[in-house]
C-alpha positions as CSV (number, residue, x, y, z in Angstrom):
1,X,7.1,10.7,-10.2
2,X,4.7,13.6,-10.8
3,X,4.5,16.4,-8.3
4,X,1.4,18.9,-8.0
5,X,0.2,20.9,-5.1
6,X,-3.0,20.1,-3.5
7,X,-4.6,23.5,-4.5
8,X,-3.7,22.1,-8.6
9,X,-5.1,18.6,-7.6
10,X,-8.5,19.7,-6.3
11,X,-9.0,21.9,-9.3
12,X,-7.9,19.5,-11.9
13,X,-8.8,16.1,-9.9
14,X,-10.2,14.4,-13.5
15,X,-6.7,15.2,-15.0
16,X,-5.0,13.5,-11.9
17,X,-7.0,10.4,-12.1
18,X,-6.4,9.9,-15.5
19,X,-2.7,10.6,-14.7
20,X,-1.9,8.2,-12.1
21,X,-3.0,5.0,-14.6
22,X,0.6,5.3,-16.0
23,X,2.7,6.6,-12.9
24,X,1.9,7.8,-9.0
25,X,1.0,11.8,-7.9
26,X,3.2,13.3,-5.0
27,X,1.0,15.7,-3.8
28,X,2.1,18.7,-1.6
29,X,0.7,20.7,0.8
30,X,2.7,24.3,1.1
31,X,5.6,23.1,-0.5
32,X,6.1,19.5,1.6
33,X,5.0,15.7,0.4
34,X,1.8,14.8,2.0
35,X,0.5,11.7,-0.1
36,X,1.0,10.0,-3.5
37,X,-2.1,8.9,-5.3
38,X,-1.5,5.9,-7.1
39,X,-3.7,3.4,-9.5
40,X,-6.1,1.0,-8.1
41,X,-4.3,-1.9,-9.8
42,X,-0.4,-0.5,-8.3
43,X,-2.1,-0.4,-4.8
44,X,-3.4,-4.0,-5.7
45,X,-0.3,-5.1,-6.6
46,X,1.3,-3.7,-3.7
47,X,-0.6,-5.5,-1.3
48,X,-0.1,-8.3,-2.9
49,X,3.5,-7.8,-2.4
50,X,2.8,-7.3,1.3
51,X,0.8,-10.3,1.4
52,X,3.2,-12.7,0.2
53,X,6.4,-11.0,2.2
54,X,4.1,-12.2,5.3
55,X,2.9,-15.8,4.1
56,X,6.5,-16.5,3.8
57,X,7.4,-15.1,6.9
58,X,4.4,-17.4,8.2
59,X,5.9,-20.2,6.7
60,X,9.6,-19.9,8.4
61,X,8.5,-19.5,11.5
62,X,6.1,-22.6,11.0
63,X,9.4,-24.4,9.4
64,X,11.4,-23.8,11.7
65,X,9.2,-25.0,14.9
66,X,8.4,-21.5,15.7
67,X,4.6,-21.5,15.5
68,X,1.9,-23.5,13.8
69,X,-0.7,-22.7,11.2
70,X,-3.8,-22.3,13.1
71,X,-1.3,-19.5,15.0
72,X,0.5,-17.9,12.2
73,X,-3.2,-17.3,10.7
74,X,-4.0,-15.8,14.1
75,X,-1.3,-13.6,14.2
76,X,-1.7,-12.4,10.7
77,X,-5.2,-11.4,10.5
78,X,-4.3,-9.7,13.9
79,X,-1.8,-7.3,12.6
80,X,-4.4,-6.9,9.0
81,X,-6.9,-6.1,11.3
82,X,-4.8,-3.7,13.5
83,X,-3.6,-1.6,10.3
84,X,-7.6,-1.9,9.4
């Protein structure tokens, strides 16, 4: 992964953008990591991820008497909506 300073990244922004299609930015702020800029369709894929590690989890606890549907879906769009 690519490192650049956040002074280097506002000046050549364009050049990051373009960059980040093929692999994610570190960016740092007086020498420490503050954020990694990554592709639209890596952060897409990454929430898919995130969404399916849940749904399963969902689906365990339903399986295994824990909770039902109607709650799991509850409970779900309650943490989304928390990190929202």
């Amino acid at each position: 992964m690519k490192t650049i300073s956040s002074t280097d990244c506002k000046t050549r922004f364009g050049e990051c953008l373009d960059g980040v299609r093929t692999e994610p930015l570190t960016i740092e702020k007086t020498g420490r990591p503050v954020a990694v800029l990554i592709s639209s369709s890596e952060y897409a894929r990454l929430m898919a991820m995130e969404d399916a590690y849940w749904i399963a989890r969902a689906k365990e606890a339903e399986a295994s008497g824990f909770i039902g549907t109607e709650k799991s879906m509850e409970l779900l769009k309650a943490a989304l909506d928390a990190e929202a």
